[in-house]
C-alpha positions as CSV (number, residue, x, y, z in Angstrom):
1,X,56.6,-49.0,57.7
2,X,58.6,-45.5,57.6
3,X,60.3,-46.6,54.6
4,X,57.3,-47.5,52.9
5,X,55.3,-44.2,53.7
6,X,59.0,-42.3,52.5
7,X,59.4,-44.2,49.0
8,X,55.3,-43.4,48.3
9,X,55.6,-39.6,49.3
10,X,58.5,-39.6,47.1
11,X,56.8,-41.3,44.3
12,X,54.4,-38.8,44.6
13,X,56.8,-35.8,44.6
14,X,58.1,-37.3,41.9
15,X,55.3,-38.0,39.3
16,X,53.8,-34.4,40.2
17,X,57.5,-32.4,39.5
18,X,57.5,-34.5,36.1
19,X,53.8,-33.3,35.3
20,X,54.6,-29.7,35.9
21,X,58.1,-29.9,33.8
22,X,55.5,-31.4,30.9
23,X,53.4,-28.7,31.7
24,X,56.2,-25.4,31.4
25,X,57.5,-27.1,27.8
26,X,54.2,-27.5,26.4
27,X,53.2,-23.8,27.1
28,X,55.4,-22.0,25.0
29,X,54.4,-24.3,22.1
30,X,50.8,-23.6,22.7
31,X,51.9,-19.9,21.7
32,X,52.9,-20.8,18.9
33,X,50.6,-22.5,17.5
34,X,48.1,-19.6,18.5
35,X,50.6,-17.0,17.0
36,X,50.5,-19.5,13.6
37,X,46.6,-19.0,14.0
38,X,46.2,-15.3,13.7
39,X,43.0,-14.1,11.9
40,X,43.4,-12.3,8.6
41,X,40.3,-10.6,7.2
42,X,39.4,-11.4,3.5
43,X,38.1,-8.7,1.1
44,X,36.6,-9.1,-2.0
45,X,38.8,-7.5,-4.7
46,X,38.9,-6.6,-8.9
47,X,41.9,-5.9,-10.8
48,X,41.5,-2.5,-12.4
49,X,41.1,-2.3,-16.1
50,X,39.5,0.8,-17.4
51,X,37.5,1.1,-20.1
52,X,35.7,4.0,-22.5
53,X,31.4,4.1,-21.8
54,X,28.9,6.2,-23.2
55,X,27.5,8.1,-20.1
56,X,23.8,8.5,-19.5
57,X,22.4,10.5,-17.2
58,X,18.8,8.8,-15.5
59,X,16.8,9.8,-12.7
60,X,12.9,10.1,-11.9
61,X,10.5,12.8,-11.8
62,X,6.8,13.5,-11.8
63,X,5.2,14.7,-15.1
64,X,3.2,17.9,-14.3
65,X,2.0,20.7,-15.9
66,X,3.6,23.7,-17.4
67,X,0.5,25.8,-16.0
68,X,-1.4,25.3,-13.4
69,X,-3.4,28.3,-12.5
70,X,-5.7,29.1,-9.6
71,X,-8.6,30.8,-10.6
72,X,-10.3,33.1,-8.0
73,X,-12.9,35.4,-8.3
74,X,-12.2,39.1,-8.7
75,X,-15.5,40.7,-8.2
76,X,-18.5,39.0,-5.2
77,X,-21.8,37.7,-6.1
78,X,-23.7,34.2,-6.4
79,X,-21.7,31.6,-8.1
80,X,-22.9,29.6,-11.4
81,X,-21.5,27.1,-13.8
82,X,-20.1,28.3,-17.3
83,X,-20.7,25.6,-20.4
84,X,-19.1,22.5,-18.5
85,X,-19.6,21.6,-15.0
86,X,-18.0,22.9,-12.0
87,X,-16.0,19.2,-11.0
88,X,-13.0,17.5,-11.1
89,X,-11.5,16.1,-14.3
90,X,-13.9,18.0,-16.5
91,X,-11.9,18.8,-19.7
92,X,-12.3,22.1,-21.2
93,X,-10.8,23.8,-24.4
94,X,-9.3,27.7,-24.9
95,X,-11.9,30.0,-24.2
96,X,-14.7,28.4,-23.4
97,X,-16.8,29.7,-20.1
98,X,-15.5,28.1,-16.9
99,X,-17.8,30.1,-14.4
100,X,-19.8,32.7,-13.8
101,X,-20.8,35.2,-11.0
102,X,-24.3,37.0,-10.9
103,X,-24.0,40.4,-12.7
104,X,-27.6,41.7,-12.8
105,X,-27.0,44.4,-10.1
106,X,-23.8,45.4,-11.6
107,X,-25.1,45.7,-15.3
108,X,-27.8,47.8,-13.8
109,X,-26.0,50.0,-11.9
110,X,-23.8,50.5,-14.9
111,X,-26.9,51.6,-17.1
112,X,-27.6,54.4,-14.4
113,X,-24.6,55.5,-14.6
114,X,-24.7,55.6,-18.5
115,X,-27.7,58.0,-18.3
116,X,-26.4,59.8,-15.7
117,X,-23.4,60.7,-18.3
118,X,-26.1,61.2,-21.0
119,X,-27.1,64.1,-18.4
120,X,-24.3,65.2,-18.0
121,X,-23.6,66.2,-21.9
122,X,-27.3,67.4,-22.5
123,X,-26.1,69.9,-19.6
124,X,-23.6,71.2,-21.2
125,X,-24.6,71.1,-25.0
126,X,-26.0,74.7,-24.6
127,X,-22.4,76.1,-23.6
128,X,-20.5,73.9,-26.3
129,X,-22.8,75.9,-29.3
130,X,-22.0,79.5,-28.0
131,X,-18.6,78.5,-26.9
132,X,-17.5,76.2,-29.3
133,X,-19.5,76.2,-32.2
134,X,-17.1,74.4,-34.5
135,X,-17.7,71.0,-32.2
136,X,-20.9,71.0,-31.5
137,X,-21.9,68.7,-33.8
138,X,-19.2,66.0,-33.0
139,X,-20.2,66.0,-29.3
140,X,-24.3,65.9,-30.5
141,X,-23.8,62.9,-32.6
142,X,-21.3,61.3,-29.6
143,X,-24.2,62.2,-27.4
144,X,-27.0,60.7,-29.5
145,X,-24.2,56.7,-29.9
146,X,-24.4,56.5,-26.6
147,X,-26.8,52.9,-25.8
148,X,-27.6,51.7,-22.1
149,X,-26.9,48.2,-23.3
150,X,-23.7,48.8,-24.3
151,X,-19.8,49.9,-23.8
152,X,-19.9,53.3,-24.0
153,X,-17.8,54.6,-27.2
154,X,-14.4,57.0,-27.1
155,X,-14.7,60.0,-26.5
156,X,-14.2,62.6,-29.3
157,X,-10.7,64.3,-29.5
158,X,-10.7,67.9,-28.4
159,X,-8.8,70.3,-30.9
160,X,-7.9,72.6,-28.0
161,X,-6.8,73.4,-24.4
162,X,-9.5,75.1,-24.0
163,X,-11.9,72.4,-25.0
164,X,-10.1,70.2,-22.5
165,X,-10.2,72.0,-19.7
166,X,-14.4,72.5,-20.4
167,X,-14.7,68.9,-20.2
168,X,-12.1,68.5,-17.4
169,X,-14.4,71.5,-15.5
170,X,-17.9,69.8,-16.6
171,X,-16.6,66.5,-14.6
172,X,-17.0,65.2,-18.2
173,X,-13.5,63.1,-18.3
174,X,-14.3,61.8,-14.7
175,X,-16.9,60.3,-15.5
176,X,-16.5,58.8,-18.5
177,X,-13.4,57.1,-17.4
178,X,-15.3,56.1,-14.3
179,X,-17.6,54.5,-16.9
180,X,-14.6,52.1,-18.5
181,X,-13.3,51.2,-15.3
182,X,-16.9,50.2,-14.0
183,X,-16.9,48.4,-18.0
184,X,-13.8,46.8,-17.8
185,X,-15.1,45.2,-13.8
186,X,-18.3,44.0,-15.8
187,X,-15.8,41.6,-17.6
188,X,-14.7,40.0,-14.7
189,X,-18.1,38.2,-14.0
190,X,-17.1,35.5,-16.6
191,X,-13.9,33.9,-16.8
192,X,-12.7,32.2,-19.5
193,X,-10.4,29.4,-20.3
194,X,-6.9,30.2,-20.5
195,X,-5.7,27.4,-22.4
196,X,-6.8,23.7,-22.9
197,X,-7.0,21.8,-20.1
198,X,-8.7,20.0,-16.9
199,X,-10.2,20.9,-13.6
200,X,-7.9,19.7,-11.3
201,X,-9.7,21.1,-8.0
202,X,-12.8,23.0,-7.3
203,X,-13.0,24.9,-4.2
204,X,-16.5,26.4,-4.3
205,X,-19.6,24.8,-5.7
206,X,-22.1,26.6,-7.5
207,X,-24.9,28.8,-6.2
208,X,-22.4,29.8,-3.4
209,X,-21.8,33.3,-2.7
210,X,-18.4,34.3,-3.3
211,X,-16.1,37.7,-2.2
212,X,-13.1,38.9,-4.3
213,X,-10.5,36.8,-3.8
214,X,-11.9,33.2,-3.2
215,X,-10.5,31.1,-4.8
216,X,-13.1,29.2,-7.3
217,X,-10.6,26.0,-9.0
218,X,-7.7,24.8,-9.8
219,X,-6.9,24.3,-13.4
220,X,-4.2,22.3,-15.6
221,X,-3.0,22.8,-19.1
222,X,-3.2,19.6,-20.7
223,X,-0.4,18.7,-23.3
224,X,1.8,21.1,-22.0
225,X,4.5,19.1,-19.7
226,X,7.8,19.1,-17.9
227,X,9.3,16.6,-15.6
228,X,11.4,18.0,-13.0
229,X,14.7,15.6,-11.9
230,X,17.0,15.9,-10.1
231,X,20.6,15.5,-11.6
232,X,24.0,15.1,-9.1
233,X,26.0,17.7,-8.7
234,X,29.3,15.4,-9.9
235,X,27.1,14.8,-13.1
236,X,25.5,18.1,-13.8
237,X,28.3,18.6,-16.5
238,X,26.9,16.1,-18.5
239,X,23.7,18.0,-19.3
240,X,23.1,21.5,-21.0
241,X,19.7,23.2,-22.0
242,X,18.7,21.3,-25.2
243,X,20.1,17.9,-24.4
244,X,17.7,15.5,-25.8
245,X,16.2,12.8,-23.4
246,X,14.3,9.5,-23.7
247,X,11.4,9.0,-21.4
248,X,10.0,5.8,-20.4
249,X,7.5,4.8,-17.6
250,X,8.3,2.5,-14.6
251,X,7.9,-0.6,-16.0
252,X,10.2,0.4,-18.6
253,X,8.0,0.9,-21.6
254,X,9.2,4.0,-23.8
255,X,6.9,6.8,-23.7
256,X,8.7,9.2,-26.0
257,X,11.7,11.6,-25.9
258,X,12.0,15.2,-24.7
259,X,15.1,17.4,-24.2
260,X,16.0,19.5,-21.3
261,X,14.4,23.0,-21.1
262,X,15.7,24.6,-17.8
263,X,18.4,23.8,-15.2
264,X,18.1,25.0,-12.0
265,X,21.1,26.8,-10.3
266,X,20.7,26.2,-6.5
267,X,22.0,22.6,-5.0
268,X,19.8,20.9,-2.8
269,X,21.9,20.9,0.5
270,X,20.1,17.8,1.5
271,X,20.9,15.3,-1.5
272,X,23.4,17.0,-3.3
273,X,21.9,17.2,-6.7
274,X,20.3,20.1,-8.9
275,X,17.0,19.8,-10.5
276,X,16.7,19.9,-14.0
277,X,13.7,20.5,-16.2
278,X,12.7,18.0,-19.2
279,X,9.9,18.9,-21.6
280,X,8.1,16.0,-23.2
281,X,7.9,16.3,-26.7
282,X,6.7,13.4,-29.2
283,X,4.6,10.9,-27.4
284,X,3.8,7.2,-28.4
285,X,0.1,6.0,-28.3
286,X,0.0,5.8,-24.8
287,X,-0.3,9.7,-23.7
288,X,0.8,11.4,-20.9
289,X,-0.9,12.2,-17.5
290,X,-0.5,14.8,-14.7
291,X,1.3,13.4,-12.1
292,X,2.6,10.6,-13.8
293,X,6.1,9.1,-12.2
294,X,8.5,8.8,-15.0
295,X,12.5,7.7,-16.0
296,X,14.4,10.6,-17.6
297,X,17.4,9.1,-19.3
298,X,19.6,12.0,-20.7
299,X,22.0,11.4,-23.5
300,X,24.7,13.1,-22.4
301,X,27.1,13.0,-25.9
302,X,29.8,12.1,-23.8
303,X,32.4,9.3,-23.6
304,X,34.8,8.9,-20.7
305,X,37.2,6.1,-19.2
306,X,36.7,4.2,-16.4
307,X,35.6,1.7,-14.2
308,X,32.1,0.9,-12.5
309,X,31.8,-0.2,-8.9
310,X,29.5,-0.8,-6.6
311,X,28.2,1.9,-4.8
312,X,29.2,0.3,-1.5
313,X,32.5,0.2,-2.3
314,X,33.0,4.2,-2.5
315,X,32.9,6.0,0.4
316,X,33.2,9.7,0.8
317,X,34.5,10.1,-2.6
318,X,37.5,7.7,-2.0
319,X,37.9,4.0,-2.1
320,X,40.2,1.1,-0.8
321,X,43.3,0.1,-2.9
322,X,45.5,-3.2,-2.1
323,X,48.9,-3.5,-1.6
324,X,50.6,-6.3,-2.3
325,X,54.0,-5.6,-0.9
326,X,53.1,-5.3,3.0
327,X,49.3,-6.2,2.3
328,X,47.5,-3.3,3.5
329,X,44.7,-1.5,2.1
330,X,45.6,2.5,1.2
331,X,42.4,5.4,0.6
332,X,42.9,6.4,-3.0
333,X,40.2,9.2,-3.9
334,X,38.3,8.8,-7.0
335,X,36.1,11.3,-9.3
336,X,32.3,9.7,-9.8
337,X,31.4,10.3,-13.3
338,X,28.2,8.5,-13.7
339,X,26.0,6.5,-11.4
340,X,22.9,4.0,-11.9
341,X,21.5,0.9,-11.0
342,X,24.8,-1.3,-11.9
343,X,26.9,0.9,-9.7
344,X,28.9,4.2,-10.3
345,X,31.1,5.1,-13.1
346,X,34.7,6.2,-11.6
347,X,37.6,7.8,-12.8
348,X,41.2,8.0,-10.6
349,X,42.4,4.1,-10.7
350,X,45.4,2.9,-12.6
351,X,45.2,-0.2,-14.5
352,X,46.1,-3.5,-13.2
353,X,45.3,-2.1,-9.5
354,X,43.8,-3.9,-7.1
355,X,40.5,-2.1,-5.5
356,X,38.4,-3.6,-2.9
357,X,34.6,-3.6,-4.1
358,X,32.4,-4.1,-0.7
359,X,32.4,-1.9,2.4
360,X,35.6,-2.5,4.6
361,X,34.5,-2.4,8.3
362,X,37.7,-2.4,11.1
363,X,39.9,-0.8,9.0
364,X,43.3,0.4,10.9
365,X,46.3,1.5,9.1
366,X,48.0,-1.7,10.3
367,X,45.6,-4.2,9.5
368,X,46.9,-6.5,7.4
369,X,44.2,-7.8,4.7
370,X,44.3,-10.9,2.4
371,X,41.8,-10.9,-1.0
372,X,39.6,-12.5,-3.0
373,X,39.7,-11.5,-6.7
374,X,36.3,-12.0,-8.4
């Protein structure tokens, strides 16, 4: 019974000490295989071959205005309507009556004055015929023009010092020029148009009562435009003053051309780019309005060589390059000449190079990368 209990512990022994030799061969095989199994990241890859393009400069802007004008009013009184009425989107032409402010106390208190210069002359008619004979007939006839209803005329010119300082003395001068000022302020009761255009805004309706300074409507000139758009910096070399431009609306019809009128010279910290101002000139039969959200494409009479790629491919100015002697990717910066919906327009990359064309993500200096050429 011993001998059967030692030859099935030994069998035991046995089998187990096989099944752990089987065991510590097969491990270092298992390695490997897993070292066979590393993971190499794929990238999707072009071969470089640059070519010459035309370069265009786009971007959006809204169409407004050249001049858009507040109008306020400069004097107080009750507010009325001029020839068209005081609302939004009424079009008016040059120099037609906009508005209105009630003058009647102003006009009248203008006519006192008048006669209270009238007065002032008959006073001192007497001393003008002892003392200066010789004039008093221009100053009787200047007397005699003078009408309550209207601007009062120029004064005669004196012939001498004398004669000046008499009038100076007489408060004559004072108050005649007291008289234009209070004329000139009689004009500011109507205002006229400007220029041709539309009310954008009104502020105050009529019959209000109004102080200097409240501002009555807005007003826009009407075909009178620019298009502000904003240009990047790395393509700002591409456009001058006078550039011409084709203009076409978001769904791609062509509205007409224009050429730029004024580039500004501060870069918007934000974006990057520099606003540049288009003036719309010849219009097809679908005309322009304020506000209006619009494609500028500038012809920029430049050709350059390169390659486009897509704009997630390019980051900070610099892009991925393959290598494939020890297949790593290298940074090789690149110059952006042109960008638009297709991607951006580089310049920097040798022929027959391989550059990576989608974002890299884990990139180490040591990663080893394989490629897909497209």
């Amino acid at each position: 019974m011993k001998i059967r209990h030692i030859v099935i512990i030994a069998s035991f022994v046995l089998v187990n000490a096989l099944i752990l030799i089987a065991l510590l061969n097969a491990k270092p095989k298992e390695t490997e295989e897993e070292k066979d199994k590393t993971f190499i990241p794929h990238v999707e890859a072009i071969t470089v071959t640059n070519t010459e393009e035309d370069l265009t400069v786009s971007g959006y802007g809204t169409l407004s205005s050249y001049n858009t004008v507040d109008l306020a009013a400069e004097v107080q009184g009750k507010l009325y309507t001029g020839t068209r009425a005081l609302k939004p989107g009424i079009k008016f032409k040059k120099g037609e009556l906009l508005f209105r402010i009630d003058d009647v106390e102003a006009r009248y208190t203008n006519r006192a004055r008048k006669s209270a210069f009238i007065n002032l002359l008959a006073n001192i008619m007497p001393d003008i015929k002892i003392d200066f004979a010789s004039e008093y007939q221009k100053w009787n006839e200047y007397m005699e023009s003078i009408k309550l209803n209207e601007n009062l005329p120029q004064l005669p010119s004196w012939n001498s010092e004398k004669e000046k300082i008499f009038l100076s003395t007489r408060n004559i001068l004072s108050e005649y020029f007291n008289i234009k000022s209070q004329e000139e302020q009689l004009k500011k009761f109507s205002v006229y148009a400007p220029f041709n255009g539309m009310i954008s805004e009104v502020y105050m309706p009529e019959f209000s009562f109004v102080n200097p300074g409240a501002k009555i409507m807005k007003v826009v000139q009407t075909g009178n435009y620019e298009i502000p758009v904003a240009v990047p910096v790395s393509q700002l070399h591409l456009v001058e003053q006078g550039t011409e431009c084709s203009i076409y609306s978001t769904d791609g019809t062509q509205r007409g051309v224009g050429s730029v009128v004024r580039i500004s010279e501060v870069i918007n910290r934000t974006t990057q780019s520099v606003t540049i101002y288009v003036k719309p000139g010849s219009e097809n039969e679908r005309p322009y309005i304020e506000g209006e959200y619009l494609l500028v494409k500038i012809n920029a009479k430049i050709t350059q060589k390169g390659i486009r790629l897509p704009q997630s491919a390019i980051k900070d100015n610099q892009v991925y390059v393959y290598s494939k002697t020890d297949s790593l990717l290298y940074k090789k910066p690149i110059q952006i000449l042109n960008e638009n919906e297709l991607g951006a327009f580089v310049s920097g990359l040798q022929d027959n190079e391989t550059v990576v064309i989608q974002e890299v993500t884990n990139y180490s200096d040591s990663t080893r990368f394989a490629i897909i050429l497209k």
